[in-house]
ROLUM-718978 format. One record per atom (N, C-alpha, C): residue in three letters; x, y, z. Coordinates in steps of 0.05 Angstrom, whole numbers, padded with zeros to 5 digits, always signed. Layout:
<nodes>
ALAXYZ
...
</nodes>
This chain:
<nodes>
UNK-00031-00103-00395
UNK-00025-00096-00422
UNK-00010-00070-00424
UNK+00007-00068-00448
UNK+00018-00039-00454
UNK-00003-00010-00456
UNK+00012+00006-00456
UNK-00012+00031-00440
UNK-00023+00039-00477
UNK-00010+00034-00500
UNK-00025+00043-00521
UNK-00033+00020-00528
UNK-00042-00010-00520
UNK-00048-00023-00536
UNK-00084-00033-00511
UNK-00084-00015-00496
UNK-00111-00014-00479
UNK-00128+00012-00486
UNK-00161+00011-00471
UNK-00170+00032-00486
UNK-00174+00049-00463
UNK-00188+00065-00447
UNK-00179+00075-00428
UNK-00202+00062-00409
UNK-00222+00059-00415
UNK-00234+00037-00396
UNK-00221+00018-00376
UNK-00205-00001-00402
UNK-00181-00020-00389
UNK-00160-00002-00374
UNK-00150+00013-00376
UNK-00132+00029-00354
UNK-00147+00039-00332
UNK-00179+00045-00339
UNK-00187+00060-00310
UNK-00186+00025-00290
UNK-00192+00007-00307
UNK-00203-00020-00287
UNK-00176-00029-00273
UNK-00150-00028-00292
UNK-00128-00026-00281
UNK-00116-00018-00262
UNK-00122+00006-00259
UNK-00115+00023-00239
UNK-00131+00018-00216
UNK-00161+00014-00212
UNK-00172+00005-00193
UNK-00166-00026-00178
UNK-00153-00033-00205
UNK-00138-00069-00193
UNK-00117-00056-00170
UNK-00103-00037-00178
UNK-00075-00032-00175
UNK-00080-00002-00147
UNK-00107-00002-00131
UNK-00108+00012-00106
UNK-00093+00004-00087
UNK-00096-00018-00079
UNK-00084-00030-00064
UNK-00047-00025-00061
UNK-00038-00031-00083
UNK-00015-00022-00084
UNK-00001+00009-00075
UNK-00034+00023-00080
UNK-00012+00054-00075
UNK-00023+00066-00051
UNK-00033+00056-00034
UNK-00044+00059-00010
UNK-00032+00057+00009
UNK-00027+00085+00025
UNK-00007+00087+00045
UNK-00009+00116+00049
UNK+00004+00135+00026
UNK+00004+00166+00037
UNK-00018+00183+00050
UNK-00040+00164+00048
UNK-00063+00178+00062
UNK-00050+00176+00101
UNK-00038+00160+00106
UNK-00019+00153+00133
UNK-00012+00187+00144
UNK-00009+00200+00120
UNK+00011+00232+00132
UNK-00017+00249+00140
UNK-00042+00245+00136
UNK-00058+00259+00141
UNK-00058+00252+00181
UNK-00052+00236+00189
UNK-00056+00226+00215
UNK-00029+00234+00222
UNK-00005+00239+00216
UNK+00025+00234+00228
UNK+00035+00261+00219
UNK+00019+00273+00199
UNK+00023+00304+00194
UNK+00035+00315+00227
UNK+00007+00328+00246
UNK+00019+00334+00265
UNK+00038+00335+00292
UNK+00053+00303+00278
UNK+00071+00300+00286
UNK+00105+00301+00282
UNK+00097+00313+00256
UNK+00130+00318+00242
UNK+00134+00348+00249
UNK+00167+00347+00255
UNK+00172+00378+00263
UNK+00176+00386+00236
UNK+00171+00413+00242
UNK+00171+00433+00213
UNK+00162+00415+00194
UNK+00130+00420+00194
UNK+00113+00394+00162
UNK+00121+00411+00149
UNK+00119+00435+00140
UNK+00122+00448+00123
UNK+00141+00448+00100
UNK+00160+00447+00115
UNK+00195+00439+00108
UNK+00199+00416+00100
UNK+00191+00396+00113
UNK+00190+00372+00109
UNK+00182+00353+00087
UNK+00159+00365+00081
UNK+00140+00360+00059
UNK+00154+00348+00034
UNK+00177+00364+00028
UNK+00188+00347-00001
UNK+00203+00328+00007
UNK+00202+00324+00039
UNK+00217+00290+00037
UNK+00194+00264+00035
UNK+00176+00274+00035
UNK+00148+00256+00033
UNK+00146+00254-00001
UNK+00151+00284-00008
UNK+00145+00277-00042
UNK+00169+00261-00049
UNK+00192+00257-00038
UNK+00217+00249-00043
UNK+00208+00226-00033
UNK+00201+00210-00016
UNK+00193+00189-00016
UNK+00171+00166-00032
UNK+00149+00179-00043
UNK+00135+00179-00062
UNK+00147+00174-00082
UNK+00167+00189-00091
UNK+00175+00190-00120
UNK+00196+00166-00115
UNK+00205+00158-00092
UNK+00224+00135-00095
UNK+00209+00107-00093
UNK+00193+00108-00082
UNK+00168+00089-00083
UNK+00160+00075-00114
UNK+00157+00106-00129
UNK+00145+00100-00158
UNK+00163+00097-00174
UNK+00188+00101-00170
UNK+00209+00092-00187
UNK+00209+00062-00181
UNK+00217+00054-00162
UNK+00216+00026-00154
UNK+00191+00010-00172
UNK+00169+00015-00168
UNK+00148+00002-00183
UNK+00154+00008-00216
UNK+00162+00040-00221
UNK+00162+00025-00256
UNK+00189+00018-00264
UNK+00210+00012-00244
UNK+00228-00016-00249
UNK+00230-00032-00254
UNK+00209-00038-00238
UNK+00201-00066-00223
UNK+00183-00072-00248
UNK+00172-00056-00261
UNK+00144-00054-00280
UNK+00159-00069-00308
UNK+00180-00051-00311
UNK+00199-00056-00336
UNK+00205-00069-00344
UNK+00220-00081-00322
UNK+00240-00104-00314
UNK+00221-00133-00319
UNK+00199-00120-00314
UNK+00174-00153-00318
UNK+00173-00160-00350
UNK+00167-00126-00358
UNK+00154-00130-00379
UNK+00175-00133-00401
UNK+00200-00136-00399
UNK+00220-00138-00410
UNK+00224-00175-00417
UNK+00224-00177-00390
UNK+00226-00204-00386
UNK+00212-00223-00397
UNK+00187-00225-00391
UNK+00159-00241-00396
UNK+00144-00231-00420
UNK+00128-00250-00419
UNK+00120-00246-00449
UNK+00093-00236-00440
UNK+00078-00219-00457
UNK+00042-00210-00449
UNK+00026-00233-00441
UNK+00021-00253-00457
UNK+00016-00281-00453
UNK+00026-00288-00428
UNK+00041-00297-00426
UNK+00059-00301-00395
UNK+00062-00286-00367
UNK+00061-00266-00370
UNK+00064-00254-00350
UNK+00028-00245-00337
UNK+00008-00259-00356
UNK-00014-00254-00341
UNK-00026-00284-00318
UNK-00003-00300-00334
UNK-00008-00328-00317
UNK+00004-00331-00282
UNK+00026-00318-00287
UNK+00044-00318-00267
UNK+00027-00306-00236
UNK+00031-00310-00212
UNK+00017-00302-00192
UNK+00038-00287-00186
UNK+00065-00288-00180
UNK+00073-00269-00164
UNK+00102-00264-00189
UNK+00101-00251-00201
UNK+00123-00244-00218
UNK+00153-00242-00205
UNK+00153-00220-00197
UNK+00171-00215-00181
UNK+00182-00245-00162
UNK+00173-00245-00153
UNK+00187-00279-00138
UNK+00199-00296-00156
UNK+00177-00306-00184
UNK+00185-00320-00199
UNK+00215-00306-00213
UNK+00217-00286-00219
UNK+00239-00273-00228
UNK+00261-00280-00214
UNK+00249-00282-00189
UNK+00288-00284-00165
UNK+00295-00315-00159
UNK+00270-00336-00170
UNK+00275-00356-00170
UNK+00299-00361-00206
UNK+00304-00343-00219
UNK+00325-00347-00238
UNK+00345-00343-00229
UNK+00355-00324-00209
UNK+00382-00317-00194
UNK+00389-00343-00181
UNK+00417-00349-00188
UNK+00435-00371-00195
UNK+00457-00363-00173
UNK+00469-00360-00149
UNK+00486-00364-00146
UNK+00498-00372-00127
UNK+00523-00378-00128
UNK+00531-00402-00118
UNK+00547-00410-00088
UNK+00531-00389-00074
UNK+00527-00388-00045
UNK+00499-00390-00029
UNK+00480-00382-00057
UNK+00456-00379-00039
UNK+00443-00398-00064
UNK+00423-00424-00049
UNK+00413-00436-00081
UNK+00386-00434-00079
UNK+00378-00416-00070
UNK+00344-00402-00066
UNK+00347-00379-00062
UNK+00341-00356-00076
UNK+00356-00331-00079
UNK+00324-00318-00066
UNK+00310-00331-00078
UNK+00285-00330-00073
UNK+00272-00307-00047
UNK+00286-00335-00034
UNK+00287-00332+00007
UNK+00296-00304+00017
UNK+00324-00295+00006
UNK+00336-00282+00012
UNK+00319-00244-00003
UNK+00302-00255-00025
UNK+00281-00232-00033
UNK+00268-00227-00009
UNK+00248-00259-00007
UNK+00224-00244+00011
UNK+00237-00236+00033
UNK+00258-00246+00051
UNK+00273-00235+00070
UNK+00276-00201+00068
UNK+00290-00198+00048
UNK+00283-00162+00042
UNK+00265-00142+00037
UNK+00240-00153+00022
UNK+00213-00141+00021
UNK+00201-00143+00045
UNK+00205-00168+00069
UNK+00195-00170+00100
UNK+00203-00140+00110
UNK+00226-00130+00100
UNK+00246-00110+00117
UNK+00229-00089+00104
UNK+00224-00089+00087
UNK+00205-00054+00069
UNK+00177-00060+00078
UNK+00160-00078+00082
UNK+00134-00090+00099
UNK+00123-00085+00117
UNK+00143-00088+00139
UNK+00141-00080+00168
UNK+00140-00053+00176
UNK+00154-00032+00169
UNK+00150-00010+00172
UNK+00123-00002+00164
UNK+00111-00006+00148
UNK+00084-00002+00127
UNK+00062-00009+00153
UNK+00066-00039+00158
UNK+00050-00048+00185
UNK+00045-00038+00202
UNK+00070-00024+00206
UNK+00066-00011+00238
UNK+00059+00008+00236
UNK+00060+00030+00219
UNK+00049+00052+00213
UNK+00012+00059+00208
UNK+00009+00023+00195
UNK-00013+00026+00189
UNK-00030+00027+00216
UNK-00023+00004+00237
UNK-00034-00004+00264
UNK-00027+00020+00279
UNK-00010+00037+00275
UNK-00013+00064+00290
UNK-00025+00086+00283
UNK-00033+00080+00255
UNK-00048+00112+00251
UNK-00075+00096+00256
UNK-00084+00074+00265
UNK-00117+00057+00261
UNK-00115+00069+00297
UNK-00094+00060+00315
UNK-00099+00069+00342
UNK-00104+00097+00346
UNK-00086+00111+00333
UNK-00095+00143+00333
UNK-00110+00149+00323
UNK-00128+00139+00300
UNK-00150+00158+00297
UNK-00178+00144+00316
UNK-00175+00111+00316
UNK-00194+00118+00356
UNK-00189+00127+00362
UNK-00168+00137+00375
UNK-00158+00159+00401
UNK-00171+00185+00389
UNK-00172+00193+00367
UNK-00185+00216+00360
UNK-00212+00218+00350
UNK-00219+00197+00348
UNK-00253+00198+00335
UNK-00268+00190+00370
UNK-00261+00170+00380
UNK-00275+00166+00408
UNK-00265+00172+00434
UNK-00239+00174+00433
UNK-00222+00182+00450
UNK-00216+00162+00473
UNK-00203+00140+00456
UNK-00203+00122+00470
UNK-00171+00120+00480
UNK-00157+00102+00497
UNK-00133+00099+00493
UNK-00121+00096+00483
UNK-00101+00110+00477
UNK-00072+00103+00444
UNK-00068+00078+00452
UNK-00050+00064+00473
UNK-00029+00049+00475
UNK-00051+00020+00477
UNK-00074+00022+00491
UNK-00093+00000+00495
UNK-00100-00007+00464
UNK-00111+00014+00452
UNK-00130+00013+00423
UNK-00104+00005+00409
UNK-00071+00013+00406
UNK-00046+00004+00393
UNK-00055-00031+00395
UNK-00047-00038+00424
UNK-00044-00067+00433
UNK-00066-00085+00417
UNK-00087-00073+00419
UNK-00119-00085+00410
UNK-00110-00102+00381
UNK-00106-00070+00364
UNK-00106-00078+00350
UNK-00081-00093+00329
UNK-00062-00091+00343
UNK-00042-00111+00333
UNK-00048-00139+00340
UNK-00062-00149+00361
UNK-00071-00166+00355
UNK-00087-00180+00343
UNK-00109-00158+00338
UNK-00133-00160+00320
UNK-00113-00168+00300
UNK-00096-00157+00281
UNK-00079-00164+00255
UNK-00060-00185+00258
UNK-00054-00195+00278
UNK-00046-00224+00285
UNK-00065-00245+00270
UNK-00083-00238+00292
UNK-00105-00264+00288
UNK-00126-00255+00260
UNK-00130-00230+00245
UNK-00139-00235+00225
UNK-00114-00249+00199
UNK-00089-00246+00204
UNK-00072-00262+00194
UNK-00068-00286+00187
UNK-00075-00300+00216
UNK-00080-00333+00223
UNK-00098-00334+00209
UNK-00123-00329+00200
UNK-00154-00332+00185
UNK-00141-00340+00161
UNK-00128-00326+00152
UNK-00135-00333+00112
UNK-00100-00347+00107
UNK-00122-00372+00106
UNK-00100-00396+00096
UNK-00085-00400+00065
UNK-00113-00395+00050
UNK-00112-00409+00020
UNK-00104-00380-00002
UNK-00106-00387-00020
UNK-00091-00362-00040
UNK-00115-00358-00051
UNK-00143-00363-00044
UNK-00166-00356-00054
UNK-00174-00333-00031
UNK-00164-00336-00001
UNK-00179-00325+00021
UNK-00163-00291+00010
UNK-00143-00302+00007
UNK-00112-00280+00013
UNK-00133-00264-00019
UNK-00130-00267-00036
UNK-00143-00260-00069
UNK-00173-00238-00054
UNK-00189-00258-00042
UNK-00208-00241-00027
UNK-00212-00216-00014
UNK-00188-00219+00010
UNK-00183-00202+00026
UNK-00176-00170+00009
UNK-00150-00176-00009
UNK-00141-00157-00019
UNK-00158-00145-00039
UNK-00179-00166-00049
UNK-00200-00147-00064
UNK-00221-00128-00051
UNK-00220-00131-00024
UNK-00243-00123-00023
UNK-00222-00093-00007
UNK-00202-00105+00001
UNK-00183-00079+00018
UNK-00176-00065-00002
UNK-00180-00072-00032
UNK-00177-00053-00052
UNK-00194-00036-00053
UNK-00220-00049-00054
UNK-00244-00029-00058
UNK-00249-00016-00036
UNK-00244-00015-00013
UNK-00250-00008+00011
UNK-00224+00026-00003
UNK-00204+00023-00006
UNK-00184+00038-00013
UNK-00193+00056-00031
UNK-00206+00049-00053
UNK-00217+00061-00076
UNK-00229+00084-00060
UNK-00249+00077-00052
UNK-00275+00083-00044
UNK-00261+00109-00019
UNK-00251+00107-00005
UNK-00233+00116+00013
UNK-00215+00144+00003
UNK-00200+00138-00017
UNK-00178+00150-00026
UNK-00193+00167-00050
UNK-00219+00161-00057
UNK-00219+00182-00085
UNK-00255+00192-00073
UNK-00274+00176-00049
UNK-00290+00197-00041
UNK-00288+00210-00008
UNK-00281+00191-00001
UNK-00274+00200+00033
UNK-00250+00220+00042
UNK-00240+00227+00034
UNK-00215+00241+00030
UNK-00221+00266+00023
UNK-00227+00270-00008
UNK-00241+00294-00016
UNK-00266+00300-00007
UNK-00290+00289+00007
UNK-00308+00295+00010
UNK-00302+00312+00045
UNK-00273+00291+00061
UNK-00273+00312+00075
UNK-00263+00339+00078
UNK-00250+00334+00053
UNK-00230+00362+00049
UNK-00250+00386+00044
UNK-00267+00372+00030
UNK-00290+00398+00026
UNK-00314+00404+00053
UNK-00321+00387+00072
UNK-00327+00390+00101
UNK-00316+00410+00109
UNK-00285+00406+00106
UNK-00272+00425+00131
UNK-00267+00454+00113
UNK-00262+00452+00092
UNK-00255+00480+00084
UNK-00287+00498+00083
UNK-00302+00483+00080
UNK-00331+00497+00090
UNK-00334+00505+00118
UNK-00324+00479+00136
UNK-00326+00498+00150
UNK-00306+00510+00170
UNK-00282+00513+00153
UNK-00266+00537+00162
UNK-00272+00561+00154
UNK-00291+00556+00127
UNK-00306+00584+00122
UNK-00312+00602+00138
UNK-00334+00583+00144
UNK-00362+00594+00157
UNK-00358+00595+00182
UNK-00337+00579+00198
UNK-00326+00598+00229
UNK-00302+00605+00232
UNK-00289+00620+00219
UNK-00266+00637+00208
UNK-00269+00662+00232
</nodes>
């Protein structure tokens, strides 16, 4: 729904629908110590972010422009349905040629994700990077193969939502306040 015609309840539940989607920058907390000069660097991350969120309220606009309130709550994947209107007359599934491009913005996301999961074993048990890497890309292979139906896939992402929630607004801050205590207290 439009942002003045909800009450803020409905935006907080909204936004908890919509974790999933913005889940990723927590990635720099693990890859931080690997960028030269973070410091410097830093506003190409906010510069990335901000191109991120332009994209989505484009993408947001562009729906809500389109579709009707009614309609656009029926639809499962908006965006797809949208590129199934593109008409032209070299390509007659324009469709294909989307998900082909979102595959290309995807993958990077993947791999990042399966490498900051091997590095922080490597740092919580100290296990092997490149073994715990291998593990678990396959682990995400074959949890892949698992969810067939658009009820399993609906599942998954709900609960990797809440898992996110839960993650991103107490695990995060609760460790930020750990460590600055105790950089206090052995300073």
């Amino acid at each position: 729904m439009p942002l003045f015609d909800t009450t803020i309840k409905e935006q907080i539940e909204a936004t908890k629908t919509m974790t999933l989607s913005y889940l990723g920058p927590e990635i720099l907390l693990l890859a931080f110590p690997f960028i030269k000069n973070g410091v410097k660097s830093q506003k190409w991350a906010y510069f990335g972010n901000l191109y991120t969120l332009l994209i989505y309220l484009m993408i947001t606009i562009v729906h809500y422009s389109f579709y009707s309130l009614g309609h656009i709550g029926t639809i499962i994947w908006p965006l797809i349905s949208s590129w199934k209107i593109v008409q032209l007359p070299f390509i007659e599934r324009f469709e294909y040629l989307g998900i082909a491009a979102w595959l290309i913005i995807i993958t990077p996301n993947i791999a990042l994700c399966i490498w900051a999961a091997s590095r922080g074993l490597k740092e919580v048990f100290n296990w092997p990077h490149r073994q715990m890497l291998r593990l678990i890309a396959l682990a995400v292979l074959f949890i892949a193969l698992i969810f067939q139906s658009r009820q399993d896939i609906d599942q998954l992402n709900t609960f990797m939502s809440n898992l996110g929630l839960y993650f991103l607004y107490l695990y995060i801050p609760i460790l930020f306040l750990i460590t600055t205590i105790k950089r206090k207290l052995f300073k």
